[in-house]
N, C-alpha and C positions, 0 to 999 in steps of 0.2 A: 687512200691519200686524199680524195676527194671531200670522205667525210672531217678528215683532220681541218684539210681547209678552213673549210666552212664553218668549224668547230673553232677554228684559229680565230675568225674573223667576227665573230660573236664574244669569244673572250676580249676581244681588245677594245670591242664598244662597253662592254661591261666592266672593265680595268679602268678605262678611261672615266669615271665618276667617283674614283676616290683619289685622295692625296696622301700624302706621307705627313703626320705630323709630330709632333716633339715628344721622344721617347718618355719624359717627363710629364702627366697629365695634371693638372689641379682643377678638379669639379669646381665650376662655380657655385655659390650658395646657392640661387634657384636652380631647381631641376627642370629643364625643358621638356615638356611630352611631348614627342614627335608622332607619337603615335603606333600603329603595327603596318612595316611593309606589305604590303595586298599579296597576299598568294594564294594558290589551290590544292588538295592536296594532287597527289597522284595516286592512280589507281592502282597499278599495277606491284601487286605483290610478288616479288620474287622468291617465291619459295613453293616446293611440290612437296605433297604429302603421298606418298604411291599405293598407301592404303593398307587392304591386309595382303597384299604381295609383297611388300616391305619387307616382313619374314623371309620371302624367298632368296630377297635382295643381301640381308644380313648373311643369311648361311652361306651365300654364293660371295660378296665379299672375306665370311672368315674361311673359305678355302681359298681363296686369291693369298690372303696370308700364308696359306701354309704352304703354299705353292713359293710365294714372293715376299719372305719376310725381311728384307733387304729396304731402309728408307729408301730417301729419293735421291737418286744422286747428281747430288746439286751440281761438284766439283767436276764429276764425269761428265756431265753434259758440258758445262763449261770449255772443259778442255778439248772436246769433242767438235764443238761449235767452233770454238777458233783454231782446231786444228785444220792444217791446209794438207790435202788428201791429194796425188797428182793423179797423172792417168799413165804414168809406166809404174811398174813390177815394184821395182825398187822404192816408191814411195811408201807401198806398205809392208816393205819391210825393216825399214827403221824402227832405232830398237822403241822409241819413244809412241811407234803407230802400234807394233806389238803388245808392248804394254798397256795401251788405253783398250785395244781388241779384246786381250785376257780380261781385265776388266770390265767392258760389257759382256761376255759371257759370264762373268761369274756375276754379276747381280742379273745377268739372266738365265742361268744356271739351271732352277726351276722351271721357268718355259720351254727353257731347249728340250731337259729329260723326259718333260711331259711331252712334246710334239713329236720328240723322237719316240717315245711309246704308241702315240697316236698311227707315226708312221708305220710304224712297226705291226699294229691292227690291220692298218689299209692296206701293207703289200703281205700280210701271211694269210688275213682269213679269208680272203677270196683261192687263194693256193691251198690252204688246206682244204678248202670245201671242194676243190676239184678234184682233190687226191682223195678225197673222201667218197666225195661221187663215183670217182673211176672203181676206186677199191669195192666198192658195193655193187659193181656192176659185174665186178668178176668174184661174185657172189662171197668176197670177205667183207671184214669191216663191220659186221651183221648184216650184210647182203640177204643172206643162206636162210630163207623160209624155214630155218628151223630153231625150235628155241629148245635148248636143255629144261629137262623137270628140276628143279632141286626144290629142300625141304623148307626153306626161308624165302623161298617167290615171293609169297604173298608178302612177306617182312619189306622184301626191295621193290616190290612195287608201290608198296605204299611210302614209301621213301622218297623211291624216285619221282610219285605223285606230288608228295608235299614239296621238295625241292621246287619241282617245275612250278609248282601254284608261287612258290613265294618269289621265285626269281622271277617269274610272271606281274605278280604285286609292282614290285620294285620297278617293273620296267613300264610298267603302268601310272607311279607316280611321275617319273622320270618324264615320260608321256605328257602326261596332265600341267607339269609345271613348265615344259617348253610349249608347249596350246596355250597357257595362260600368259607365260611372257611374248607369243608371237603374238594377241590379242591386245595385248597392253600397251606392244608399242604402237601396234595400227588405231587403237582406240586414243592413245596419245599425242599420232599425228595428225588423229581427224581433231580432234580439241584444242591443236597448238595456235591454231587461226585466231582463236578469241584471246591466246595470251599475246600471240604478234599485233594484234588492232591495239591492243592494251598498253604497249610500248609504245607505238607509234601516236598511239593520243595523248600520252605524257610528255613523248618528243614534241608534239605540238605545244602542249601546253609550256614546254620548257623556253618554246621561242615565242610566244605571242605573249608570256608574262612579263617577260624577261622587259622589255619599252616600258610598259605600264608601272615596273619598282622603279625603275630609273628615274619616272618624270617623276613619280610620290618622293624620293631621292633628294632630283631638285627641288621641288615645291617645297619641301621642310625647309628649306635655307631662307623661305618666304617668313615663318614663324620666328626663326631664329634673329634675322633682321628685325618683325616688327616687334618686339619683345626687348632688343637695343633702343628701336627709336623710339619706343613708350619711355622708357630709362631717361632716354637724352634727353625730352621734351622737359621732363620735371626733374630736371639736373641742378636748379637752384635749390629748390626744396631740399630733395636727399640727400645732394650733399652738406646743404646748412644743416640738417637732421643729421650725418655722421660728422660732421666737425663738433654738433654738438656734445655730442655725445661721447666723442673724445675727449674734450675739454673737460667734461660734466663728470670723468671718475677724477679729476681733482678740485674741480669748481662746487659741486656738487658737496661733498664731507664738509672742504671752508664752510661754506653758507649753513649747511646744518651743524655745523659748532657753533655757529655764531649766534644761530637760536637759538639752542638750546646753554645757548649762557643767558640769554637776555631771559629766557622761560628760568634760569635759576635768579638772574636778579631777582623777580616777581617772587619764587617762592622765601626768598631771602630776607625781602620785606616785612612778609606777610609772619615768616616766622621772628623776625624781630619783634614788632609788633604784638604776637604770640608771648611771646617773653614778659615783655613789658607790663602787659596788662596781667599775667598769671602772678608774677611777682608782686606787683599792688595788690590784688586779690590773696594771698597768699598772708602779706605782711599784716593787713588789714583781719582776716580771719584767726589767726593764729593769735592775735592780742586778744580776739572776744571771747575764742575760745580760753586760751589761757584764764581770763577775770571767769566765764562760769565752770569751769573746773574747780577753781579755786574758793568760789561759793560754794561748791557743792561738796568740799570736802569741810567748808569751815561749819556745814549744816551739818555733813554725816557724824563730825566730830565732837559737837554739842548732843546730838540724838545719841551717839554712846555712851556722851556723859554721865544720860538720864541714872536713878536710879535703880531702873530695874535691870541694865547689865550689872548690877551687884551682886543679883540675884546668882547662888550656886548653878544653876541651871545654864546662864545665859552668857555670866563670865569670859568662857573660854569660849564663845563665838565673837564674842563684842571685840572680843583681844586681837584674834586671828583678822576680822573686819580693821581693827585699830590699825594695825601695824599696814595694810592694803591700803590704807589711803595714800601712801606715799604716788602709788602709781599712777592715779589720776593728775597727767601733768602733760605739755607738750613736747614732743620729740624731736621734730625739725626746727630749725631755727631761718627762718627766710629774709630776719630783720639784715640782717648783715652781708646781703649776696649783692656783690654791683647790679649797678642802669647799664642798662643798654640804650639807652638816649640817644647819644652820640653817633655811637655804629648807626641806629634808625636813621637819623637825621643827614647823614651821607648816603645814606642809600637811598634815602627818597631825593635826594638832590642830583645821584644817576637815573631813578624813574623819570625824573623831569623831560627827559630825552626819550623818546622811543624807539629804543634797538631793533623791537621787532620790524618795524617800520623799515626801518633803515637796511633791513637783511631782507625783508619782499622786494622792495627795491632792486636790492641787487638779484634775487632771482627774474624779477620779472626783465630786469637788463638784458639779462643772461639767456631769457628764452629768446630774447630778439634776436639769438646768434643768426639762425635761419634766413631772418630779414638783412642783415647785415654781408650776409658773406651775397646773398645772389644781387646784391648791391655792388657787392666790391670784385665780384667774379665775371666780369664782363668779357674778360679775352676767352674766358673756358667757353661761353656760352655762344661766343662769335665763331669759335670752332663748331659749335655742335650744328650749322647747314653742312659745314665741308664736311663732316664723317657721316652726316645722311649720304652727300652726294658719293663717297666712296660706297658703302655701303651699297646703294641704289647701284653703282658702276659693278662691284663685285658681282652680285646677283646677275646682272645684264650681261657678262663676261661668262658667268655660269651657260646658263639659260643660252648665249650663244653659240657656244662653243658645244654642246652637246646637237645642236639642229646643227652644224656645220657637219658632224658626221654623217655619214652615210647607213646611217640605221634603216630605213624602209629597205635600200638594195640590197643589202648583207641579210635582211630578214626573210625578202622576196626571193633571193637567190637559196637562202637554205629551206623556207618552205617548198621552194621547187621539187629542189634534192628529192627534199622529206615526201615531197607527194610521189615523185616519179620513185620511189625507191618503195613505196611500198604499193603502186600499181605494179611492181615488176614482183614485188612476192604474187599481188592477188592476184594474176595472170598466170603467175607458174607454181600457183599452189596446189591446184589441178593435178600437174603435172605429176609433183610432188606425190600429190595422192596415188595417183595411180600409177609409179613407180612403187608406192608403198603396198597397193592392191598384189601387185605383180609378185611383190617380196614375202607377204602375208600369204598368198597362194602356194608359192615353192615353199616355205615352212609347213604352211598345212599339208600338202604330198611329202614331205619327209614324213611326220609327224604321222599323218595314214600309214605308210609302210611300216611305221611300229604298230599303230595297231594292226595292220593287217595279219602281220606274225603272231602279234596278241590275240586273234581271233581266232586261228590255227589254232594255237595253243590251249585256251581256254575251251572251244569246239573238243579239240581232241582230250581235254580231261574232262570233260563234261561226257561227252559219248564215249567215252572210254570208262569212265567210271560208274554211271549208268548203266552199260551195255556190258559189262565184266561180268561172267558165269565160270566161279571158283571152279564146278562143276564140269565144264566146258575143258573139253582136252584143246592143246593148240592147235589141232587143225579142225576142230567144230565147233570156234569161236561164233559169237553169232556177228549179224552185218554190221549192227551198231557199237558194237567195241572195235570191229575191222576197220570202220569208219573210222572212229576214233585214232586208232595208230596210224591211219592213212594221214588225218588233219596235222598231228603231230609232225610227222615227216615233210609235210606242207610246209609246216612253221622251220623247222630247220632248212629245207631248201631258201625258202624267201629269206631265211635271216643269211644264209652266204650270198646271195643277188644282193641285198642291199643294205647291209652290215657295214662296208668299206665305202657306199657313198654316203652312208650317215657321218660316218668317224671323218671325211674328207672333208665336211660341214662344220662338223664338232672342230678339226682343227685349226683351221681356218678363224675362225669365230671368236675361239679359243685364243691363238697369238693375237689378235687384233683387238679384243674386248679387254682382252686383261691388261695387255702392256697399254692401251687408253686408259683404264681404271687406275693403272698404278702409276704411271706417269703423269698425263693430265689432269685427272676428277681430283686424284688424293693430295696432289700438289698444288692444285687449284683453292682446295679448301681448305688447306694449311696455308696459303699463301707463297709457299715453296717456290711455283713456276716463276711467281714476280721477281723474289729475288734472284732467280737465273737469269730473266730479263732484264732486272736495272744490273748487273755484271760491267761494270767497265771496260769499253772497246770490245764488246759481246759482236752486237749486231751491227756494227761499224766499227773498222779497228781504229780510226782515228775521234771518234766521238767517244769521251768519257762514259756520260750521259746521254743516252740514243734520243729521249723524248724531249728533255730542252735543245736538244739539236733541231731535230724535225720542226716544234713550234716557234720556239725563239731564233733558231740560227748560233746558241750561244752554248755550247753543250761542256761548260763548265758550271752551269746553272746546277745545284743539286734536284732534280727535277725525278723524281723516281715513278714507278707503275704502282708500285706498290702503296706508294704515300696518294697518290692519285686516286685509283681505286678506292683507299678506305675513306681517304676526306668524302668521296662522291659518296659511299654506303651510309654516310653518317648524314648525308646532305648538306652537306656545307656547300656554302655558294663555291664559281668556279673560280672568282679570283683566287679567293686560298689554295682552292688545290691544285691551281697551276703555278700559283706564286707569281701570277701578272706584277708586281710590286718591281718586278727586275725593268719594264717596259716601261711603264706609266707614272709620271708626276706634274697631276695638276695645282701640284701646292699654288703656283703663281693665282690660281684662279680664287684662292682660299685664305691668301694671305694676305692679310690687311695691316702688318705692323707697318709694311713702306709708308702706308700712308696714314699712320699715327704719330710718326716723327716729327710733325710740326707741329703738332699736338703736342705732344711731349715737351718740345724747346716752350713751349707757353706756357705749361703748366708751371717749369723749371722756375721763371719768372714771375711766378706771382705774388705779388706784393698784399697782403690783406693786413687792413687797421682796424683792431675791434676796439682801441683804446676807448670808446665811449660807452663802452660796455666797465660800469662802476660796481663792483663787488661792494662793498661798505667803504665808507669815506670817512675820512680825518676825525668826524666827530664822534662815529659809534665806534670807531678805536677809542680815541680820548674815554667817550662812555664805558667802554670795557677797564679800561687803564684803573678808572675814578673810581670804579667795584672793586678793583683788587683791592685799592687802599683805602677801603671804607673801615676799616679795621676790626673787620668781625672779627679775623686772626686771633686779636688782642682779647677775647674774652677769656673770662675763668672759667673753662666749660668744668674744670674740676670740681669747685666749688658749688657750681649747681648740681651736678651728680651726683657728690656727696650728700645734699640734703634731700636733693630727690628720691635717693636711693634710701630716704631714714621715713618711717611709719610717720604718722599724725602725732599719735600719741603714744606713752609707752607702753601703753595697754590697750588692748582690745576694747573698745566700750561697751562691745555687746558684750562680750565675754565676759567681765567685770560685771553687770550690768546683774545678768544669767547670775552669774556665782553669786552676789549678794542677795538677791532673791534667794534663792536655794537657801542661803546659810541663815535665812530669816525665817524660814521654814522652820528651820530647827528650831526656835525659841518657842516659849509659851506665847499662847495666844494671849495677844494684847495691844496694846500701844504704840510699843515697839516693833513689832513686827510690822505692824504699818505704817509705821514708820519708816525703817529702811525697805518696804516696797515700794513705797512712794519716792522716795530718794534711786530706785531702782529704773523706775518710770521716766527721772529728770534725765538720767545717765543716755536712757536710751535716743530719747530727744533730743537731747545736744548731740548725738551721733548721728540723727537725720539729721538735724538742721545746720549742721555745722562743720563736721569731718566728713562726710560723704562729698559737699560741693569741693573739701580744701584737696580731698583725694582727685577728682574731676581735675581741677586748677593745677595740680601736680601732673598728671597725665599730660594733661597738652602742653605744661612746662619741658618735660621730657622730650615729646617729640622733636619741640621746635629746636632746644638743644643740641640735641643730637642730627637735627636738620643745617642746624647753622655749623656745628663740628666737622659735617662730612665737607658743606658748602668750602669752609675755610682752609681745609686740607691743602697748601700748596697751590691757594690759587692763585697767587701772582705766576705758577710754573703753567696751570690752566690758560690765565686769559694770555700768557705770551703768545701759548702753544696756538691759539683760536689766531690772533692777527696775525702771528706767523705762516698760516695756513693757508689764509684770506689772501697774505701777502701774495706768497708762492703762487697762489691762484690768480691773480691780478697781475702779477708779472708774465705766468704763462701767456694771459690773454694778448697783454700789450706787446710780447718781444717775439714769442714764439708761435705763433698763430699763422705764421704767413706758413710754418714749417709742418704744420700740423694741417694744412689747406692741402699745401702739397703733397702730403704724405696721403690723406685722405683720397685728395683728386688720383693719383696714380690708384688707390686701393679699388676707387669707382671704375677707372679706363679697366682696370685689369678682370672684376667681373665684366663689365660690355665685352670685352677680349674674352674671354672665358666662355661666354654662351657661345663663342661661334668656334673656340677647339672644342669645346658639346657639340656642338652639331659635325665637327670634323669627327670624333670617335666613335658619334653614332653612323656615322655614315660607313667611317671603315666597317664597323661591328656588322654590320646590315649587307654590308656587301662580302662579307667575311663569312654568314651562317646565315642569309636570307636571300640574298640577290642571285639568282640562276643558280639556284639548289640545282646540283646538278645528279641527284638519283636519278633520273630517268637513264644516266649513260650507265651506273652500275647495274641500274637494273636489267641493260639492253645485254650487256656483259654479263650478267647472270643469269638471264633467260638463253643466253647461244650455248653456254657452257656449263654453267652447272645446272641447269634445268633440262633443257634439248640434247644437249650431246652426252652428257652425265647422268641424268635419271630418266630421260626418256630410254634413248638409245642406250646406251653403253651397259643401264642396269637391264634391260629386258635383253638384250644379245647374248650376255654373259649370263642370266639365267636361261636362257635357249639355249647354248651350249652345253651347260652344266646338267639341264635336264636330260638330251638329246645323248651328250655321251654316258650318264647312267643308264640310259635305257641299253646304248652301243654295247657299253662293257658288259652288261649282265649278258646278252645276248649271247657270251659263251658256255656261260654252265647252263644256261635253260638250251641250246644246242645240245649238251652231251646230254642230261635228262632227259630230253624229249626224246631223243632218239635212244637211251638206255628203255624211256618206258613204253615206247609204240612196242618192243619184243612183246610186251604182256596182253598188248592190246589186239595185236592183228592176229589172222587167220593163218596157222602154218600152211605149208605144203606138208613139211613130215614132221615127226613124233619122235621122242622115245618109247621105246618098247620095253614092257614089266612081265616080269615073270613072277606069276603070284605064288607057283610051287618051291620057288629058290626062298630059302630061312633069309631075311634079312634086306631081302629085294624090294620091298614092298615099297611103293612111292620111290624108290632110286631109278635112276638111269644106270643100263650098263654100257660102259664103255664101249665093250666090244659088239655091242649090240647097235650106237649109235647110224641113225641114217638109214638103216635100213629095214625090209620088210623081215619079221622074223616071225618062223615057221610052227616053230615052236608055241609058239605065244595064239598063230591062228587055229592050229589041229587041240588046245587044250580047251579053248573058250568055243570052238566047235563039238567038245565031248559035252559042254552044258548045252 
């Protein structure tokens, strides 16, 4: 009770450092590192490994099985426990005590039949060794110094030898394996010292850490506050940096429409412009071209004239050439395309204005938000001493309230405990010992009396079988076979002396080692016994719950052994495994919304003007309006495609050019033919100098067309959509900004709020699976029980028994052998008598001859 205490009183300083907070967590966006709670491990390993006697331990648990293959009975103890048992007659004769009775006997069913066997050893083999004894004294029993001859002796002695060696064996390992488990456990409790100092220094360390997480505990609430008030200092900034930024996903697209219209008036221009002058170049090329095309057909056409296409020969080229001249001719016609004049002349009367200009402007307004709100944010910022000084109060209220406990005396008082409680082991461990010396001693004198019979035994086969002369009638055995059946008979006297105090050992051992093994070790390690223990109204019939009874007083608390134990195994601190959360709530020390409520009512009210924040103004709207209606709209883009989309000429020049060469090839050499190469030469010239620039001037007619076509597409629906945008976004600023300050401002208070349920979650977490890890008590509860009283003790008992009564039980057939084969071995008194003249006789005993001296048999071996 004493340890509960003091156990109590250590949980309630260690409860008392967290709070209860809102089943609902939201992580602030920064993550705070608190850091790692300070702890050590602990030494002490609870777990034995028994070695290679382990084996012994298996084989002797699976005859515990076959003995007690019955689980554990949960419901029986149960019923058992809160049964009330009186002290007259008639209590346990209710039919309800009868029944629960029948019921422990039959799951012990096994130990009884066995004990009653055991008993059954201890009162007949000392009875029959007496009746044995007496019978041999009145020369029955094989009293009688005489041994019959028969023809299979030699066959039964050697029988009765090998039996006796093996039941010998057997009772020699049986020997060896209770010497090794009485070794084991005295070897186990001289070693237990270093595992009990080993608990006891985890105990310590469990209470001298246990202050030092606490204040790391508090101090984190140190970070956690200065990490708000860095926040709050530069509360103008960040918040003008998130109203910006709010504002900025629709201020932000306005302003880049608006420049990128002003970045298309410019291209607009330029492609007007484009137009203008490709078209002059255009109308201007196409007439020079036309006039030397048209010389140059009026030349080709005089050059075919000549005479010598008369010629048979040349005819039919001059012809095929005559009829080609058509082709040399222009194909576009650019005289007839409109100016663009007009549309130019409006557009450079919106360049007049600089749009771009005018949209920096409003960005650079717009970045001023920053400046503007920690201007207009005066009340927020008049709050942020009072939430330092709550702040600063919280912590002070922490920090107080943990010195106001009595931590030093609750610690001084349970290292006391902890110190006097194991001066009183190291004082009577001594003790201990040599209670254990005492116990180890009475095992070794059992465990001698089997060997001592073992040495009988093995002496009398050894000098019996040595000292055996086939040769040898039964009364002139020699001394060392005599020897021998003497040893023997040895062995079977000491096995009736002390036969029945072994089995008396063996019983004993037997009911108390097994029903430990099968009750406590195997229900222990299934967890069985606990749930017998959390049983409701078990161990109090008024307490639900026995253990939240004891600590809290409150024993509808779900508080179980079971749930106790394995949180402690897993090392979870002890608040979870005791569930302190029933006791303790320092929310009030942690909770700071009381004093954000005036906070709050000022945020409600704020008023913010950013109306001098100008997005674009009256004129680079008007400027955008004057672009819609420049009238690029209005052009013939048709009409330019169309002739853009038609060749220079309607033939290839070079290609023309190539062919007429060729087909001059074909003529006789002469005049002519150099003629039209020369005329071949001009063609190709007026293709450099003339259709290759008009090709150029077509190209960039093209682009700018189809530059001004995409431009015109619906742009009076474009620039609405831009000042519509601008609008929306100007309106935002001016009407709803005060709404977006506040919406903001709460967004801020609620991370500053946020870091400090961080630091409330860490701190549960921390005192949930870090604060007073409380292994050290599972381990002190697995060192009594499953180490000490389960693998020490219980596995070496129950192998000392197990060994001690194999030896016991064999101890009956090496009794009858030994004493079947000392007849072979000792020296008779008398003989049978052979009559070597009788047909048939020979090696037989006669009957009627037995026992006595016969006369016959001396006056024949007298005639040799």
């Amino acid at each position: 009770m004493a340890v509960e205490l003091c156990l109590l009183l250590l949980l309630l300083f260690c409860g008392s450092t967290i709070s209860e907070v809102q089943p609902i967590y939201k992580p602030p966006p920064g993550t705070l590192d608190f850091g790692f709670v300070p702890a050590k491990t602990y030494d002490t390993g609870a777990y034995h490994e028994p070695g290679p006697i382990g084996i012994l331990f298996k084989i002797v648990h699976a005859f515990l099985y076959l003995v007690q293959p019955n689980s554990f009975p949960q419901d029986l103890i149960r019923k058992l426990a809160q049964q009330k048992f009186g002290n007259t007659q008639g209590d346990y004769q209710k039919p309800e005590n009868v029944v629960l009775t029948l019921q422990a006997i039959y799951y012990e069913i096994g130990f009884i039949v066995s004990a009653a066997l055991g008993l059954l050893f201890i009162l007949l083999l000392p009875l029959v060794g007496l009746c044995f004894c007496m019978c041999r004294c009145c020369d029955n029993c094989g009293g009688e110094m005489h041994q019959r001859q028969k023809k299979n002796a030699d066959c039964q002695r050697s029988c009765f030898a090998t039996f006796l060696f093996v039941a010998s064996l057997i009772i020699s390992v049986g020997v060896l394996c209770a010497y090794a488990a009485n070794q084991h456990l005295t070897n186990q409790v001289r070693g237990a010292k270093k595992l009990i100092n080993s608990n006891f220094k985890d105990l310590k360390i469990f209470l001298n850490d246990t202050p030092a997480q606490i204040d790391y505990l508090v101090s984190q609430y140190n970070t956690t506050k200065d990490k708000a008030l860095s926040e709050l200092n530069d509360v103008g900034p960040l918040l003008g940096s998130r109203v910006q930024e709010q504002l900025g996903k629709e201020v932000r697209p306005a302003l880049d429409a608006a420049l990128t219209m002003a970045g298309a008036i410019r291209e607009t221009k330029e492609a007007l412009e484009n137009v203008s002058v490709s078209v002059e170049v255009l109308q201007e090329g196409t007439e020079r071209l036309h006039a030397n095309l048209t010389d140059v057909k009026m030349h080709l056409s005089n050059t075919l004239n000549d005479s010598a296409c008369s010629v048979a020969q040349a005819a039919s080229t001059c012809n095929i050439i005559r009829n080609s001249l058509n082709q040399l001719n222009i194909n576009a016609n650019f005289s007839g395309l409109p100016g663009v004049s007009s549309q130019l002349a409006k557009v450079n009367d919106v360049l007049k204005i600089d749009l771009s200009s005018l949209v920096q402007k409003g960005y650079a307004a717009f970045n001023d938000t920053p400046d503007l709100v920690v201007n207009q944010t005066r009340s927020i910022l008049s709050a942020v001493p009072y939430i330092k000084n709550v702040l600063e109060s919280v912590g002070s209220n922490i920090t107080t309230f943990t010195k106001t406990l009595p931590v030093q005396k609750i610690l001084a008082d349970l290292m006391i405990y902890l110190t006097q409680s194991e001066a009183y082991i190291q004082d009577y461990f001594p003790v201990v010992e040599q209670y254990d010396f005492y116990r180890w001693l009475g095992c070794l004198i059992l465990c001698c009396m089997v060997v001592l019979i073992l040495v009988f035994y093995y002496l009398g086969l050894l000098c019996g079988t040595c000292g055996y002369d086939k040769h040898a009638s039964p009364t002139t055995r020699g001394c060392i076979s005599n020897t021998g059946g003497n040893f023997l008979m040895a062995g079977v006297g000491f096995s009736f002396l002390f036969s029945w105090v072994l089995m008396i050992v063996v019983v004993l051992t037997f009911v108390t080692g097994g029903n430990v093994e099968k009750l406590v070790c195997e229900s222990f390690e299934d967890k069985t016994l606990f749930k017998v223990l959390d049983t409701p109204y078990l161990l109090n019939q008024h307490w639900k719950n026995y253990l939240s009874g004891i600590l809290f007083k409150n024993p509808n608390i779900n508080l179980t052994f079971e749930k106790v134990y394995s949180d402690c195994k897993e090392n979870k601190g002890i608040y979870t495994s005791l569930h302190l959360e029933h006791l303790f709530n320092i929310n009030e020390f942690l909770n700071i919304s009381m004093y954000t409520e005036d906070v709050a009512l000022k945020i409600e009210h704020i008023q913010i003007n950013l109306s001098k924040i100008i997005l674009l103004d009256e004129i680079g709207k008007e400027n955008l309006l004057n672009f819609s209606s420049s009238g690029i709209e209005g052009i013939n883009f048709a009409a330019y495609l169309t002739e853009i989309n038609k060749s220079v000429t309607k033939v290839d020049l070079l290609s023309f050019a190539n062919d007429l060469e060729a087909r001059a090839d074909q003529l006789p050499k002469g005049a002519l033919e150099n003629a039209l190469k020369g005329h071949a030469n001009n063609i190709r010239m007026i293709h450099t100098q003339q259709v290759v620039p008009l090709e150029q001037a077509m190209s960039t007619l093209n682009q700018s067309i189809r530059l001004l076509k995409r431009t015109s597409s619906e742009l009076m629906v474009k620039v609405k959509n831009v000042i519509s945008a601008v609008n929306a976004a100007q309106l935002l600023i001016n009407n709803n900004a005060s709404l977006v300050i506040v919406q903001e401002t709460k967004k801020y208070m609620d991370t500053i709020v946020g870091y400090f349920e961080q630091y409330v979650e860490w701190v549960k977490e921390s005192i949930a699976m870090e604060v007073a890890a409380c292994k050290p008590i599972a381990n002190v509860i697995d060192t009594a029980v499953d180490i000490f009283l389960c693998s020490y003790v219980t596995d070496s008992v129950n192998t000392f028994w197990f060994g001690l009564g194999g030896s016991s039980i064999f101890l009956i057939p090496a009794i009858i052998f030994a004493v079947k084969l000392s007849k072979y071995y000792r020296r008779m008194d008398t003989e049978d008598v052979y009559d070597d003249t009788e047909n048939g006789n020979n090696g037989y005993h006669k009957e009627h001859l037995y026992g006595i001296h016969n006369p016959v048999f001396t006056s024949s071996v007298e005639q040799w």
